[in-house]
C-alpha positions as CSV (number, residue, x, y, z in Angstrom):
1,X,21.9,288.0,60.2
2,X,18.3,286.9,59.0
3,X,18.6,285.1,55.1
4,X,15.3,285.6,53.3
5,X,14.1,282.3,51.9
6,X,12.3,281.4,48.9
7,X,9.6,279.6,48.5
8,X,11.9,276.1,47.2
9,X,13.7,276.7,50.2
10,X,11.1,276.8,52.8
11,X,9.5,273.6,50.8
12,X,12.6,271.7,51.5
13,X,13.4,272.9,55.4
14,X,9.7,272.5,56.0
15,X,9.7,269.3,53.8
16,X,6.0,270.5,53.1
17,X,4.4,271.3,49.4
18,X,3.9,274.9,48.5
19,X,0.1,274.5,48.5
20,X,0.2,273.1,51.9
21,X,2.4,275.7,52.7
22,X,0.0,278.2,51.6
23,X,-2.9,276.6,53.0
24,X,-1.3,277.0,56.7
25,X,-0.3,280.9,55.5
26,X,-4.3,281.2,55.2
27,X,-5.5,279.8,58.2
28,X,-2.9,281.5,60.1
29,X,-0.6,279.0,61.4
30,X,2.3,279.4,59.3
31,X,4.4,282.3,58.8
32,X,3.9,284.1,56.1
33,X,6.1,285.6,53.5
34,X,7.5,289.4,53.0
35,X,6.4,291.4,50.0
36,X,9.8,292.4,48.3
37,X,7.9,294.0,45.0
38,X,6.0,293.1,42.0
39,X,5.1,289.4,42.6
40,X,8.2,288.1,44.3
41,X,8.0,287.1,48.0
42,X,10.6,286.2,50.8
43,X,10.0,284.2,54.3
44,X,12.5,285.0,57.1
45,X,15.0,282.3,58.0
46,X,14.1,282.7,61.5
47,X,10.2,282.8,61.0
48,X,10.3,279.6,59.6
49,X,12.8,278.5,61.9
50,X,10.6,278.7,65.2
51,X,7.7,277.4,63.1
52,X,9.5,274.1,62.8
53,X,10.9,274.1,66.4
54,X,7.0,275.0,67.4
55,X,6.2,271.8,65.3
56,X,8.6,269.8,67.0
57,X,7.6,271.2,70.7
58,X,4.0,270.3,69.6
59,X,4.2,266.4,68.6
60,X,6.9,265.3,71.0
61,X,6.8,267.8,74.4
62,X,10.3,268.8,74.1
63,X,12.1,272.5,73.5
64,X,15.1,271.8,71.1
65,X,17.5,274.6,72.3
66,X,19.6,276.9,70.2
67,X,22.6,274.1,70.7
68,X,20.4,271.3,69.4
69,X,20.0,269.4,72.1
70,X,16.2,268.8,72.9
71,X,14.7,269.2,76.9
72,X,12.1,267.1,78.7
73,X,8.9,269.7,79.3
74,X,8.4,269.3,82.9
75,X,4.9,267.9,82.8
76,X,6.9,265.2,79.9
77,X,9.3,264.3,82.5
78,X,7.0,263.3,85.5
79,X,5.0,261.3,82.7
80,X,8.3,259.5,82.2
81,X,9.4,259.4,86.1
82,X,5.6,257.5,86.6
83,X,5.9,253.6,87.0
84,X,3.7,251.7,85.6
85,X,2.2,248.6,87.5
């Protein structure tokens, strides 16, 4: 089942400020949230889920799968196969 988060939430998953947060929203690369009425607004657990695994694919090459465990990329791996002189 898919939790809708609020915005304190995703702040402390993300560990990012709600202007930063919003900042992303506006240029696109963060999800953003669902309209539930008036002026209240929800993010899906699993959006911002996959935008954190994304992040993490991004700064160190690896997938973390569903179990947790992260995998080499294979263009990471023959980087780290290489031997240096």
């Amino acid at each position: 089942m898919n939790r809708l988060l609020r915005l304190r939430q995703v702040m402390d998953q993300t560990g990012l400020g709600s202007s930063t947060i919003y900042r992303h929203i506006a240029a696109g690369t963060f999800p953003a949230p669902l309209k539930i009425g008036g002026h209240s607004a929800r993010w899906l657990q699993a959006s911002v889920d996959a935008w954190v695994e994304n992040l993490i694919h991004k700064q160190n090459g690896s997938v973390v799968h569903h179990g947790g465990s992260p995998a080499m990329l294979p263009e990471k791996a023959q980087q780290n196969q290489q031997v240096k002189p």
